[in-house]
C-alpha positions, 0 to 999 in steps of 0.5 A: 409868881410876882417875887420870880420876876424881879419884885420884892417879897416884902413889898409884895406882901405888903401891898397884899396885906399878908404876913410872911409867916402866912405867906410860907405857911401856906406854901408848905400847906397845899389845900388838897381835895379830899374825897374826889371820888362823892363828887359825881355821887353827890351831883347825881343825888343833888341834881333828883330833885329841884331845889336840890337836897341837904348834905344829910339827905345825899348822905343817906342816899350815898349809905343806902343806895351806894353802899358808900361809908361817908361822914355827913361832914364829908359830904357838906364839905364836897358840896360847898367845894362844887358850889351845891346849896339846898334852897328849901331852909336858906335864910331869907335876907330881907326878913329879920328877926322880930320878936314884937309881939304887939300889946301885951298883958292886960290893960287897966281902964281909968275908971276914975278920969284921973289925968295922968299927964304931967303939966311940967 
């Protein structure tokens, strides 16, 4: 939109940090929409429930209920295009893995008294 008014190409694309092949790439590659015709399908299944539904759930609605041949591919890829995302097993970001146990194995008593600590 820029390069029609008078700017340069490459400067464009350098303050932009694109490179000229990525630039005509994706001028010749278009993103278009597959399966428009789930989106209303899959808003309705989603929206059944509270926390909403995964993508293999609304796949299985779309093949019992209305007789739709689908890929569950196909169906995750038209709800992350409409913004729908299952809250019931999302990560939650405050909680980390962790895989301490606390004290493991047994401990051995020091029946003896011997002292074990190094003077230097």
């Amino acid at each position: 939109m820029l390069a029609g008014r008078g700017h340069r190409l490459d400067q464009l694309l350098r303050i932009a940090g694109l490179a000229r092949s990525t630039y005509f790439y994706h001028l010749s590659h278009p993103e278009r929409v597959t399966r428009a015709d789930l989106e209303p399908l899959v808003g309705e299944i989603w929206g059944r429930t509270p926390n909403g539904c995964g993508h293999r759930q609304v796949r299985m609605c779309l093949v019992h209920e209305f007789g739709q041949r689908v890929s569950a591919k196909s169906v995750l890829r038209v709800m992350r295009r409409m913004g729908l995302r299952c809250a019931i097993r999302s990560r939650n970001p405050w909680k980390r893995y962790d895989s301490y146990r606390g004290e493991t194995g047994d401990h051995v008593h020091n029946l003896l008294k011997r002292d074990f600590g190094a003077a230097r």
